[in-house]
C-alpha positions as CSV (number, residue, x, y, z in Angstrom):
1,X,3.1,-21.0,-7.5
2,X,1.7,-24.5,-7.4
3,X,3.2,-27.9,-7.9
4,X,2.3,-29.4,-11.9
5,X,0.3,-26.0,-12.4
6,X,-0.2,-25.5,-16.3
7,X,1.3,-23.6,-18.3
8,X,2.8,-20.9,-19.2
9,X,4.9,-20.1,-16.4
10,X,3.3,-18.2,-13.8
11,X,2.5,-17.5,-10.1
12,X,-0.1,-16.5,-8.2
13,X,-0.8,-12.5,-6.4
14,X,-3.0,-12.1,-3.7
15,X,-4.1,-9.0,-2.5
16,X,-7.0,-8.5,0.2
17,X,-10.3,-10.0,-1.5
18,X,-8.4,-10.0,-4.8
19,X,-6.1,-12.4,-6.7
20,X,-4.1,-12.4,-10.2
21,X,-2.5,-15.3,-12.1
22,X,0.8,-13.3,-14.0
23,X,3.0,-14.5,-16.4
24,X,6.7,-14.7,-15.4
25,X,7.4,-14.0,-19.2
26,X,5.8,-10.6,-19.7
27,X,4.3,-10.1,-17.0
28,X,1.1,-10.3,-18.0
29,X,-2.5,-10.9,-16.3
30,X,-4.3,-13.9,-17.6
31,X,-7.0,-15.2,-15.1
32,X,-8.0,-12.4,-12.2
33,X,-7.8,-8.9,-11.2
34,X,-5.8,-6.8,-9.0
35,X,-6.1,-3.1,-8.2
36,X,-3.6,-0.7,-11.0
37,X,-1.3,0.5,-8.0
38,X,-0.5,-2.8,-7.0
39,X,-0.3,-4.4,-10.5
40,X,2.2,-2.0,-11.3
41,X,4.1,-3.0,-7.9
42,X,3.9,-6.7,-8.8
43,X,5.6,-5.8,-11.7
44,X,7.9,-4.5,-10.3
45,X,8.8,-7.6,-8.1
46,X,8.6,-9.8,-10.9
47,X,11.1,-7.8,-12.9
48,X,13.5,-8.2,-9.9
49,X,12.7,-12.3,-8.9
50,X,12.2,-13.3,-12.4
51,X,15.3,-16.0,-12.6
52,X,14.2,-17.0,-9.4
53,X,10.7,-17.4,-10.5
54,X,11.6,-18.9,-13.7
55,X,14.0,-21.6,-11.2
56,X,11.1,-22.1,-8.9
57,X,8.6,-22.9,-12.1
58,X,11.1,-25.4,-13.2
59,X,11.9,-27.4,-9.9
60,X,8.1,-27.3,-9.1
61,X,7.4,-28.5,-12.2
62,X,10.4,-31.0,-11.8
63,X,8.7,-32.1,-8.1
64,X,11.3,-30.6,-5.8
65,X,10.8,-27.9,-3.7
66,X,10.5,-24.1,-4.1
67,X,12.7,-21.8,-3.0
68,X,12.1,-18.9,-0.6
69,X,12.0,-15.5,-2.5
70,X,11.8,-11.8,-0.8
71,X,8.3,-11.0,-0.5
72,X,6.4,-7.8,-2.3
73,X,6.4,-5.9,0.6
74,X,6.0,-5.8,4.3
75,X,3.0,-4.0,4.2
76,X,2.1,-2.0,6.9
77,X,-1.2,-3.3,9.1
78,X,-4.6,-3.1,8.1
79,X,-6.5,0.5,9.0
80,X,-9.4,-0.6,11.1
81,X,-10.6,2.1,12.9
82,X,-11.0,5.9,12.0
83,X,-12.5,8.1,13.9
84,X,-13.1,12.4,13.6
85,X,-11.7,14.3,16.2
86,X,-11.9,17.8,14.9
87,X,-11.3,20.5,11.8
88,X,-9.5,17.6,9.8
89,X,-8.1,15.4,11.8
90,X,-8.7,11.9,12.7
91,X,-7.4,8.8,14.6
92,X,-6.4,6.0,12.8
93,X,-6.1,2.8,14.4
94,X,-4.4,-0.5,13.2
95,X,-4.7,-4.1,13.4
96,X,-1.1,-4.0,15.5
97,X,-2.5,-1.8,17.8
98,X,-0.8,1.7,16.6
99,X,-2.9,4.3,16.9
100,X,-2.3,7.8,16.5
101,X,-3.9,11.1,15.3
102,X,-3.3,12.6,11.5
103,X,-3.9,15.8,10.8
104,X,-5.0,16.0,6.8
105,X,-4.7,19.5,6.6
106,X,-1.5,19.6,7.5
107,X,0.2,16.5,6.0
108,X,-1.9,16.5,2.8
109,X,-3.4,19.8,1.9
110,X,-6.4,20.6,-0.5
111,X,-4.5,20.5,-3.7
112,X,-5.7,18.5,-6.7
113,X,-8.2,16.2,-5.9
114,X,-8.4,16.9,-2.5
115,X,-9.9,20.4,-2.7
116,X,-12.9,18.6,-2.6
117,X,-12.5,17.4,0.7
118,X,-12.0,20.9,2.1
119,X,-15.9,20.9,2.5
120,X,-16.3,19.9,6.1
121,X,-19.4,17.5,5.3
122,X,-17.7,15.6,2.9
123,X,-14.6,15.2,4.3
124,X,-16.3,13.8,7.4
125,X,-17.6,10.9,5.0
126,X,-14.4,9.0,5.1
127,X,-14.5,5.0,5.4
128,X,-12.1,2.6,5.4
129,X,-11.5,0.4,1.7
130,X,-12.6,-3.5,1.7
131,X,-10.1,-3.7,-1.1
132,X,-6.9,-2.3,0.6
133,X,-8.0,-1.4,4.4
134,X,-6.9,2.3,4.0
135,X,-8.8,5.7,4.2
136,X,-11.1,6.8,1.2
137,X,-13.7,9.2,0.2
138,X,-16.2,9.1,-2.4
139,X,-14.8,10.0,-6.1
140,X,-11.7,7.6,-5.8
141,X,-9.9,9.7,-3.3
142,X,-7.4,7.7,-1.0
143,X,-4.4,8.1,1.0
144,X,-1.5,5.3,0.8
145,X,-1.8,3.0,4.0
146,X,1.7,2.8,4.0
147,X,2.4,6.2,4.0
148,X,-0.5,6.7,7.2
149,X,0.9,3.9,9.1
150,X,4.2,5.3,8.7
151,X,3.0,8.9,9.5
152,X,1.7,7.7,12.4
153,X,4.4,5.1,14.1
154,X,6.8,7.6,12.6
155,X,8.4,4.5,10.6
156,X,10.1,5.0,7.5
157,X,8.9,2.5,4.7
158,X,11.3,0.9,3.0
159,X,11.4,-1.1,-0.1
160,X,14.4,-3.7,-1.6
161,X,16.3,-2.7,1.7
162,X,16.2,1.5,0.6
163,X,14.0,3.9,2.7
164,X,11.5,5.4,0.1
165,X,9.7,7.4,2.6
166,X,10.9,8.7,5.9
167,X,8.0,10.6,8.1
168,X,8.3,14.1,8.3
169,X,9.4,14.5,12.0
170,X,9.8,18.3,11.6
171,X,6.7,20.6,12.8
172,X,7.3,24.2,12.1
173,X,4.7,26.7,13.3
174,X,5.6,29.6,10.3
175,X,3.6,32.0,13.1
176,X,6.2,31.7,15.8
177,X,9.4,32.1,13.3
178,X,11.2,35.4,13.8
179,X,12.4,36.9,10.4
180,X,14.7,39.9,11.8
């Protein structure tokens, strides 16, 4: 949000190379673009802040100062390094130095659209997104970086103070289970 900005009431989303002017009122896009998973997140935000950012239109607007409101999201760090170790897993490195290996296979399967990656050569041709900094594959196939950083660190992500995903700590080998 800036100071004497025209109307209608809006603020401002950033997000990586990408930016989006949104209505407070209805949420709305006018000027920019943002990726759909994170419009629909932004919505989300909005729906919760809007008195605040309703408040913070109107004392800009006014010349005082904003207020503070809750961020988005901590998102987790940027992905910047992958590399193949074998079958199908990788190490995944991020921008606060946690690294650790992920096993696709295992985690993720190849149900969906990722029975395509089951093919060895293809699955090898993984890169890193300049729109989000997370792991991708040809044909619009990508993991959440939130959900891999957490995997890794083995830290649950929460969101509005509520852990939405907690890493699965338990690894069962079905092979070794007894079932006398």
């Amino acid at each position: 949000m800036h100071f004497n900005d025209h109307s209608p009431p809006h603020f401002h989303a950033h997000y990586g190379e990408k930016s989006a002017s949104i209505r407070i009122n209805d949420f709305g896009i006018f000027e920019g673009e943002l990726p759909a998973k994170i419009v629909a997140l932004v919505i989300e935000w909005t729906i919760l802040h809007r008195d605040e950012l309703l408040d913070n239109w109107e004392r800009g607007r006014s010349g005082k100062g904003l207020k503070k409101i809750k961020p988005l999201v901590n998102m987790s760090p940027k992905l910047i390094k992958i590399e193949y170790l074998h079958d199908y897993t990788l190490r995944l490195s991020f921008a606060d130095g946690s690294t650790g290996e992920y096993d696709f296979a295992a985690r993720v399967g190849f149900k969906g659209v990722f029975t395509k990656l089951r093919d060895q050569s293809r699955f090898r041709r993984f890169r890193i997104s300049r729109i989000d900094a997370t792991l991708t594959w040809s044909g619009n196939i990508d993991l959440d970086r939130d959900v891999l950083y957490a995997d890794v660190t083995g830290k649950p992500i929460v969101w509005n103070d509520e852990v939405v995903y907690q890493p699965n700590k338990l690894n069962i080998n079905l092979h070794s289970i007894d079932y006398k």
